[in-house]
N, C-alpha and C positions, 0 to 999 in steps of 0.2 A: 446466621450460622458462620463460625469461623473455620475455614480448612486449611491444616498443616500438611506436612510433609507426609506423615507417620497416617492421615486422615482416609479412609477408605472411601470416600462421601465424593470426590471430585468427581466432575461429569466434564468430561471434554466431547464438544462438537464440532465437526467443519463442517462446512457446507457452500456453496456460490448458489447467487442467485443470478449469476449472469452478468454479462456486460464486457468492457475492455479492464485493464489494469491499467492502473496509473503509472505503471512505466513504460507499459508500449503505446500510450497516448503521450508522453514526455519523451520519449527515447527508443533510436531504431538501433540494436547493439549486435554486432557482428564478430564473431573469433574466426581467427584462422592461424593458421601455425605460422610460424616466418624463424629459419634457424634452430626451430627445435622447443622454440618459445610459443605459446599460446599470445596472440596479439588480439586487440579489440579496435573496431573503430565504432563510434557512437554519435550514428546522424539525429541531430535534434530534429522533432516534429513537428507540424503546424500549432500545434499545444502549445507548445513550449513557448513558442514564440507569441500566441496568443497570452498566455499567461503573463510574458517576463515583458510587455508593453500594455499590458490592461490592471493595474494593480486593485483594479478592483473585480477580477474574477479570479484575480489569486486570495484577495480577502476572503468570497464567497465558499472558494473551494476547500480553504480552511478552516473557517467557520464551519462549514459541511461535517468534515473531520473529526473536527474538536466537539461539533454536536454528536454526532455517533459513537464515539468513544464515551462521551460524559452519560449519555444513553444506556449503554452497556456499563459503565462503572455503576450508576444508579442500579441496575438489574444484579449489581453483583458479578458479572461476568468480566472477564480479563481476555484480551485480545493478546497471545501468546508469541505471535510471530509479525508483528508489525513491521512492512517496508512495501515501499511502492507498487512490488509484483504481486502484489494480497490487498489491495484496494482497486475494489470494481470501481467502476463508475460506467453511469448508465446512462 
């Protein structure tokens, strides 16, 4: 089945099954004002570091990815908001 714009037929779902995100296992992010400005500091995690010296459980963890997407593309379904804070990982 193909759906347009004009298509009455879309089904949107959210849901979490739980776990962390992949940005607060990559990234601990903090604002605070300074001068009237919103500033950020962004401590990396043990992840990160885990990842960016083990190239092969950053291969894993994309391949992961790219199966679950390819997973959902085969079902027809579209992942509408894709970025690091909307990927669990368990």
């Amino acid at each position: 089945m193909n759906y347009s714009k004009t298509d009455s037929k879309d089904l949107w779902i959210g849901y979490e099954l739980g776990g962390e995100t992949l940005q607060t296992l990559v990234f601990n992010v903090k604002g605070t004002f300074h001068n009237g400005q919103r500033m950020y500091s962004i401590e990396h995690q043990q992840f990160y570091n885990d990842v960016c010296f083990n190239p092969s459980l950053l291969k894993d963890l994309l391949k992961r990815i790219i199966h679950a997407l390819y997973y959902l593309s085969k079902l027809r379904l579209v992942h509408a908001d894709m970025k690091s804070e909307n990927i669990l990982i368990n």
